[in-house]
Structure formats: structure tokens, C-alpha cells
C-alpha positions in Angstrom: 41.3 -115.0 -54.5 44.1 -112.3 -54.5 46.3 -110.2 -56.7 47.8 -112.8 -58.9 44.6 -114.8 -59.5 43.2 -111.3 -60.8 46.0 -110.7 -62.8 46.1 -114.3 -64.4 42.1 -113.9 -65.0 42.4 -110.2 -66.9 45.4 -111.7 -69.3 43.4 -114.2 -70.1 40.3 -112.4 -71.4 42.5 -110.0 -72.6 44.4 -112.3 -74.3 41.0 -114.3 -75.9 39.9 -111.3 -77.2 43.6 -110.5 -79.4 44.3 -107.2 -76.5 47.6 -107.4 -74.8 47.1 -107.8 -71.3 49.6 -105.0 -70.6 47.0 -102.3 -72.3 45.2 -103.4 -69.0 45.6 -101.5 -65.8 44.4 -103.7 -62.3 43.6 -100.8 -60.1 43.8 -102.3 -56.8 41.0 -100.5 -54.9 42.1 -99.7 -51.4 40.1 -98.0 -49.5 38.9 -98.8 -46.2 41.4 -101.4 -46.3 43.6 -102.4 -43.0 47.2 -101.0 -44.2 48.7 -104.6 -43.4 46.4 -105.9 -46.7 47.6 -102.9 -48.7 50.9 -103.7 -47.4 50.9 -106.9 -48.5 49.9 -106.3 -52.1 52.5 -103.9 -52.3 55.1 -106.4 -51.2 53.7 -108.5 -54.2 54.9 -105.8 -56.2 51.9 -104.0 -57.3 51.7 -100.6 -57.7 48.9 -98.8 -59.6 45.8 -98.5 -56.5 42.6 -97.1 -55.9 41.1 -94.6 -53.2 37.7 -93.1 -53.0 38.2 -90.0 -50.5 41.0 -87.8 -50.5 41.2 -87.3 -46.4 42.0 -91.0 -45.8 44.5 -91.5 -48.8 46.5 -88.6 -47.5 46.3 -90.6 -44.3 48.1 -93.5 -45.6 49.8 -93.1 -49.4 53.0 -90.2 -48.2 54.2 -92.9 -45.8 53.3 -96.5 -48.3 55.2 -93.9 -51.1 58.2 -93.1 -48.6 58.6 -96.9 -48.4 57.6 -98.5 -51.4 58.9 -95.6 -53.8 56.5 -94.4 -56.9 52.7 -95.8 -56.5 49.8 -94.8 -59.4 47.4 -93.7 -56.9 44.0 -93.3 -58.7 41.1 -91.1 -57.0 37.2 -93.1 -57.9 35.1 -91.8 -55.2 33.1 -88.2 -56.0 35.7 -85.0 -55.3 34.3 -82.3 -53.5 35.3 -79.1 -55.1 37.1 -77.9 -52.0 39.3 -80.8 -52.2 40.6 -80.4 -55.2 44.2 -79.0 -54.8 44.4 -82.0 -52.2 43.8 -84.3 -54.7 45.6 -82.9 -57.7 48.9 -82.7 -55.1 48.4 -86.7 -54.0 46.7 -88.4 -57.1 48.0 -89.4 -60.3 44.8 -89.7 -61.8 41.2 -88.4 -61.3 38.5 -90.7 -62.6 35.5 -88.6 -61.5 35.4 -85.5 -63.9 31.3 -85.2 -63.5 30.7 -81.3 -63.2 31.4 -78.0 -65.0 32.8 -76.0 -61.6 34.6 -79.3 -60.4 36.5 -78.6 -64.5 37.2 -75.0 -63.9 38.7 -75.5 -61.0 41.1 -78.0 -61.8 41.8 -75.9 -64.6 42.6 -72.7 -62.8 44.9 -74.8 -60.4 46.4 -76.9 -63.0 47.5 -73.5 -63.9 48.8 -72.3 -60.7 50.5 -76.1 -60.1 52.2 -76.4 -63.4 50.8 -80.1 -63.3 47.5 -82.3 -63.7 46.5 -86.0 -62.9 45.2 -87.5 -65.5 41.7 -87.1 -66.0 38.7 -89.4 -66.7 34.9 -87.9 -67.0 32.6 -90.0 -65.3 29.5 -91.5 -67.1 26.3 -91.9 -65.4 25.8 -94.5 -67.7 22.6 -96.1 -66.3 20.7 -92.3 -65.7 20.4 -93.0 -62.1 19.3 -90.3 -59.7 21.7 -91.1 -56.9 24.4 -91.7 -59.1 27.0 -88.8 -59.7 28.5 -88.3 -63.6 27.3 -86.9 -66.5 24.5 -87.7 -68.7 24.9 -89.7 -71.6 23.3 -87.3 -73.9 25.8 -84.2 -72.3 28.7 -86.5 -72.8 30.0 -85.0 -75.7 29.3 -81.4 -74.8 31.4 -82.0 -71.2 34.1 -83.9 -73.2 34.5 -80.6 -75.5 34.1 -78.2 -72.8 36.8 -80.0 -70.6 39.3 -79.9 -74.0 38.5 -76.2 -74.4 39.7 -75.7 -70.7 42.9 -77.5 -71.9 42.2 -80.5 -69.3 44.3 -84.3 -70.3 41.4 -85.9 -70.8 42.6 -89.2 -70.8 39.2 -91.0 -71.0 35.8 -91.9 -69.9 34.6 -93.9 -66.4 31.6 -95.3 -65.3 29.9 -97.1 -62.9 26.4 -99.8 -64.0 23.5 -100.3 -62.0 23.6 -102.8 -59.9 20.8 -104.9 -61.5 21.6 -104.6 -65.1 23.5 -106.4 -67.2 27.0 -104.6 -67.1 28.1 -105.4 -70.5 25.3 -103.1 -71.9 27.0 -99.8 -70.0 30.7 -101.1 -71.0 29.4 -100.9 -74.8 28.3 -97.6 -74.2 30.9 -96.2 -72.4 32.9 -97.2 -75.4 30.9 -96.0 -78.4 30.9 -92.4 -76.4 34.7 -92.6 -75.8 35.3 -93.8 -79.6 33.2 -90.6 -81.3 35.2 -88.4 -78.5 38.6 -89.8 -79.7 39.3 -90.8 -76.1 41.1 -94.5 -75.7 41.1 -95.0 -72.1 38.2 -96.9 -70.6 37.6 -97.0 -66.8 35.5 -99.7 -66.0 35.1 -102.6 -64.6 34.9 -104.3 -60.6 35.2 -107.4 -59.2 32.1 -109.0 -60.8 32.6 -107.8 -63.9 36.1 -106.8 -64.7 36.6 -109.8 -67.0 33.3 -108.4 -69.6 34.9 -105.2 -69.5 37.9 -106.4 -70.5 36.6 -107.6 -73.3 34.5 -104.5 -74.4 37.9 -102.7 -73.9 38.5 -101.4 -70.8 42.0 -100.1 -70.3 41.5 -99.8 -66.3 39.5 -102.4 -64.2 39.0 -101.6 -60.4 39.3 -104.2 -58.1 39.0 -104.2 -54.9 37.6 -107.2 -52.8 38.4 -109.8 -55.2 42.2 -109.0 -54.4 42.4 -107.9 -50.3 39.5 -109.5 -49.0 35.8 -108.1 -48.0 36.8 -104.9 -46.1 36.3 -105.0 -41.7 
């Protein structure tokens, strides 16, 4: 399929719903990739990516940065408390907010940095057991507590089952991040980028439908 395909297909449903397509970030989801793919998309120009563990983008973003220049780098796999200076030194934006001590801490070294990524609470929007994020019901609460910490929420992220229909958790995500005042939208993958899209998302992450199914 690849990167421009992707592109073409999230202007367009952004474009049939009356959004510009530039309110729409393609997170290019990374990880686990061979570097020659990743290389590749950033010789296409593309810039904003995605990785889910901090260890192996610290492996490979310092030297793609030294000679590619500036690259969004978004962290959407779970962050282990222990990593979070790590990931608050490479990252330009956490998406995975889901815990009270993981807050506190990135307060207290926000503090000590004199700098934060931007920050996106994840919403465990289909209640699922194995499933990190925060409740629906304790969205609010975490939202306020995260403010009162002085954290850039930026906005909400989330993640459907599987086997239901994703539009249903996009809507949701929404309505949570619309009472919360938050505009940004994390959602969206390569099945489904296109509905969320049009229920608002303001960051899709693909991964697969741009480099390939992973070795």
C-alpha cells in the first residue's frame, strides 16, 4: 500500500467530512520494523513516527535524527514507570498516560527537566481486562488530576477491541475528550484509520498498511 496511498486515503475522508486533512497527523508506527523500511519512509519525507518500547527506539531514533534532522517520535506502547526519564528525554509525545504513579512521576521530572512531551491519557475504552488505560467512568477524574499536576494534556488515546465495531469506541473517546475540553484524538490503525478520521481523530497510527507486515 505505502505512505502516500495512506496519506491520499486520510485527506480524503477528511476532506468528505469538511476537516482539513492537515488537522490529521499519519503516525507512522515503527516498531519492529527493519531500519531500511523506516529509512525509506523517511526518504519520502515523512517525519512524525511511532514506537511502542523505549529500549529499542533509543536503539535506532539518535542516529535516524543525526541524519534526517528533527523527527516527532511518538511513544504508544505501555511505559514502565522506571522508564520514564528515558522516554521524556527521546519522545516528543507520550500517548499512554494510564496510571496515577506513572502522572506523578512525569510530573516531578518534568520539573527537574524543564520540559514535557506532550501527553495523551489512554482510554480503555472497551473495559478489557488485559488492556492497559483508564476506565471510562475514571476518565474525568484522571483528566483533572493530571491538570492539577500541571501535565500538557494534549488529549485522549485509545485502543478498540478487536471484535467490535471501532466506530462505537472513536465516538466515545470523543464525547469524553469534548466534556474534558481536550481536542486531540489518538486513534485510529490501519483498519480503521479512515472511521476515525471521520469521528475526529487528530492522530491515526499506522503501521503495516505503510512498511509492510513486520519479519
Amino acid at each position: 500500500m505505502g505512505l502516500t496511498d495512506i496519506q491520499t486515503r486520510i485527506a480524503t475522508a477528511a476532506t468528505a467530512c469538511g476537516r482539513d486533512p492537515g488537522d490529521v497527523t499519519l503516525i507512522a508506527v515503527s516498531k519492529k520494523q527493519p531500519d531500511a523500511r523506516v529509512a525509506a519512509v523517511l526518504d519520502e519525507g515523512h517525519r512524525s513516527f511511532g514506537e511502542n518500547r523505549v529500549q529499542e527506539a533509543d536503539g535506532k531514533w539518535p542516529g535516524f535524527r543525526d541524519t534526517y534532522g528533527a523527527c516527532d517520535l511518538h511513544l504508544i506502547g505501555p511505559l514502565q514507570t522506571n522508564k520514564t526519564r528515558a522516554a521524556m528525554e527521546l519522545f516528543d509525545a507520550i500517548h499512554v498516560l494510564d496510571r496515577p504513579k506513572l502522572a506523578t512521576t512525569i510530573a516531578r521530572l518534568a520539573q527537574e527537566m524543564g520540559k514535557c512531551p506532550d501527553l495523551f491519557v489512554q482510554v480503555n475504552t472497551g473495559e478489557e481486562d488485559q488492556k492497559a488505560g483508564v476506565m471510562p467512568a475514571d476518565a474525568d477524574a484522571f483528566v483533572t488530576t493530571c491538570r492539577d499536576l500541571d501535565l500538557p494534556i494534549r488529549g485522549l488515546m485509545c485502543i478498540p477491541p478487536v471484535d467490535e465495531e471501532p466506530a462505537l469506541h472513536f465516538a466515545l473517546l470523543a464525547k469524553i475528550a469534548e466534556r474534558n475540553g481536550l481536542t486531540g484524538l489518538s486513534m485510529g490503525m490501519s483498519g480503521d484509520f479512515e472511521t476515525a478520521v471521520r469521528l475526529g481523530a487528530t492522530h491515526v497510527r499506522v503501521g503495516s498498511a505503510i512498511f509492510g507486515e513486520r519479519p
